[in-house]
Phi, psi and omega in degrees: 000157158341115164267001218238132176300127174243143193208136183207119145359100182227149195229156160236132168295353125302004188280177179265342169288296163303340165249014141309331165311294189350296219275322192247351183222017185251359172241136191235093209235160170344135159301138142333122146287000225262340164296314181248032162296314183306311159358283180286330194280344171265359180265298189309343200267335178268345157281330201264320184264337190235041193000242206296310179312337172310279160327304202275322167315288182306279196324305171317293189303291167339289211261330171092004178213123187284138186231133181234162183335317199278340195253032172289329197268109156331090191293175174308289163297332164326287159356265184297326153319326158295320158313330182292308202293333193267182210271168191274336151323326177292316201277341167286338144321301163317298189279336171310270128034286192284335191268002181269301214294322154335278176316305201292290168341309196289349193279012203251008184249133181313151163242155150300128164229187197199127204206115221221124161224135160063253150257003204250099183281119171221152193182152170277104153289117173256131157245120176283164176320167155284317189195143214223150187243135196241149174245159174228128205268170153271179157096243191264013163234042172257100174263122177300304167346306193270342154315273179339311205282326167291325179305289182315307187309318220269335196282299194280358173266343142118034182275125180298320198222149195213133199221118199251143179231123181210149199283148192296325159094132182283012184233347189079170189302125167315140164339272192315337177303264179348314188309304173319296186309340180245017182272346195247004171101312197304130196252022175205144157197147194234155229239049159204171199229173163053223186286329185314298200300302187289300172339281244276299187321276194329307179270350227034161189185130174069348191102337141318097176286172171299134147278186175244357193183157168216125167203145194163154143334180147151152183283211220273354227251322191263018176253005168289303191280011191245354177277307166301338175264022208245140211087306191287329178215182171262127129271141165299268164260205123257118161300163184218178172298146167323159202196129166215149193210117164249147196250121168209193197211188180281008171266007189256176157271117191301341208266325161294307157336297171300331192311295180301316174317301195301326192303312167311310167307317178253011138329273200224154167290343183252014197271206225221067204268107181231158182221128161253121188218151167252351183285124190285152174079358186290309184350297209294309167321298153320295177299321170297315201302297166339272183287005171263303181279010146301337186264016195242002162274157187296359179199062162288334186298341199253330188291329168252048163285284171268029140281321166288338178289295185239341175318122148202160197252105169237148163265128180252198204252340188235200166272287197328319180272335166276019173240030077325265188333319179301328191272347170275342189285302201059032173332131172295323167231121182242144192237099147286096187251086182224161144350295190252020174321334178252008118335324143314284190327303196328320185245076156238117198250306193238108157214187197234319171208121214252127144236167199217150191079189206249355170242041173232080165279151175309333175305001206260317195285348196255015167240274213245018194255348176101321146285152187289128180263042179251128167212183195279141184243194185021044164063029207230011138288352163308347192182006181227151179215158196320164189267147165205178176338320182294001180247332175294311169328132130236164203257158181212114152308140165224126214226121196217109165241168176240174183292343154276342152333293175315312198293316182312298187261358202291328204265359177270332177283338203253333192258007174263315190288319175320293186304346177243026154069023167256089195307322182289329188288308203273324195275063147233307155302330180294320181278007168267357190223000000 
């Protein structure tokens, strides 16, 4: 059972204490890098000036573990080896997994197109990257899960080479990790970490090639550096804490309800577990609910952390106003548990991901259900959406006129560059007429 005092925020949405919540707490967003920036901008700079000794140096100091050049790279047999080593159930979990994600994935890649009147050609190119670095963090946050998810996407958008950095571990890389990784395509992987890791990717290093993206987790210390390195390659995102927000009514069960809550909770101590009903009296249940099965995980103490940290039970007076209340959250994960759950979907405007009815925990989204559970956080579902093939992808115009096109359009080109005094723009049609 529990030492940790269990305790959570309960609100009705007319107090004037929510809509203070509102105003001051509700979006839970990324920590500041900004304290350990000097830190990291001196680490990317010694890497960038003292290649592969760097890496090996940072990897010693960081990590507690001595290394030398050759055994920065994950051999072949190292692989197939892990693949052997990890347990065979897991590892059919993994491929189960990976093949819904696959299906799903593939219905999500842009295509290119092309449309031609007269002489006049206009059309989209899609390409995918050349090569993209995926991070993976160590210790208790090395999810084989989330290998797939990054991975899998950049492979069906049709990026040749996808290349993973993950910390070497005074125990080595888990099996199952490795297990995911080759389960997921991934053709390179190297034995480093921390800012060091993202630095040697951004720039190349050490035998590290340059990517073109970086995308993966990691703590404070590598979203500093995927923030510092930005320009030099595209990232996905910076992440913030986990995040669930359930919506239900009296069909639902608090006990699933709570359940679903905690799946969240112990993640982390900042992650970010919320609920919303309009059925009076569900709160309470949901709370009681709350505290018997918070004291009984292997890792209650960090789930009723964040619960007492960010958790709250608010009652609103309609359905209408907790499917508003949702869109302000804009929840990383939103869980609708009603009857009529897709009555609903309809004025859900901002989430990262919807699941709906009383037997879609979030969890069917973070293994096997097939969308990506890398998803936008801190309420940055407002304008950002889960990663799929389109972030591996660039758009390229293409553009074809023949003379009569020109001839056609020339006087609308000639007499705009004229008004903005680029004298060479408009005489490159004119001298073409």
């Amino acid at each position: 059972m529990s030492t940790v005092a269990f305790s959570i925020r309960r609100f009705r949405s007319d107090q004037p204490e929510f809509r203070q919540y509102l105003e001051t707490e509700a979006v839970v967003g990324v920590d500041s890098t900004t304290d350990v920036e000097p830190a990291v901008r001196e680490i990317i700079d010694t890497v960038r000036a003292r290649g592969v000794e760097a890496l090996l140096n940072y990897t010693a100091r960081f990590d507690g573990v001595k290394l030398t050049v050759e055994a920065l790279e994950v051999t072949t047999e190292e692989r197939r080896a892990a693949l052997r080593k990890a347990p065979k159930e897991e590892v059919r979990a993994l491929k189960a997994a990976a093949k819904r994600i696959r299906a799903y994935q593939k219905k999500l890649v842009p295509k290119g197109w092309m449309a031609s009147r007269g002489d006049e050609t206009l059309g989209q190119k899609v390409t995918p990257m050349d090569r993209v670095g995926l991070y993976v963090p160590g210790g208790k946050a090395a999810y084989p899960s989330s290998v797939l998810m990054n991975a899998i996407p950049a492979k069906i958008a049709g990026v040749p080479e996808v290349v993973m950095v993950t910390p070497p571990g005074r125990d080595g890389i888990p099996p199952l990790v490795l297990a995911a990784a080759e389960v997921a395509g991934v053709d390179r992987i190297f034995r480093v970490g921390g800012a060091q890791a993202v630095a040697a990717l951004a720039y190349g290093s050490a035998g590290l090639p340059r990517v073109d993206k970086i995308v993966g987790p990691g703590n404070k210390y590598v979203a500093a550096a995927k923030r510092l390195v930005f320009g030099a390659v595209s990232i996905d995102m910076i992440a913030g804490p986990s995040e669930i927000l359930v919506l239900a009514d009296g069909t639902a069960n608090p006990d699933w309800v709570a359940m679903d809550l905690l799946s969240q909770a112990e993640h982390d101590e900042d992650a970010v577990p919320r609920f919303i009903t309009w059925t009076p009296g569900l709160v309470d249940k949901v709370a009681a609910a709350l505290e018997v099965h918070s004291a009984a995980l292997s890792r209650s103490a960090i789930a009723r952390a964040s619960l007492a940290r960010h958790g709250v039970l608010v009652e609103t007076k309609t359905r209408e106003e907790a499917v508003e209340l949702a869109n302000r959250f804009a929840a990383e994960h939103l869980e609708i548990c009603c009857d009529d759950a897709e009555a609903l979907l309809a004025g859900i405007r901002h989430a990262g991901a919807i699941f709906l009815g009383h037997h879609t925990p979030e969890a069917v989204g973070d293994y096997v259900a097939g969308p990506n559970h890398v998803l936008p956080t801190g309420g940055t579902a407002r304008f950002s959406s889960p990663l799929g093939p389109y972030d591996f992808i660039k758009r390229s115009s293409v553009i074809r006129f023949g003379p009569q096109a020109l001839a056609a359009e020339g006087r609308n080109i000639t007499t705009l560059a004229d008004a903005e005094g680029l004298t060479a723009h408009g005489n490159s049609v004119r001298i073409r007429q």
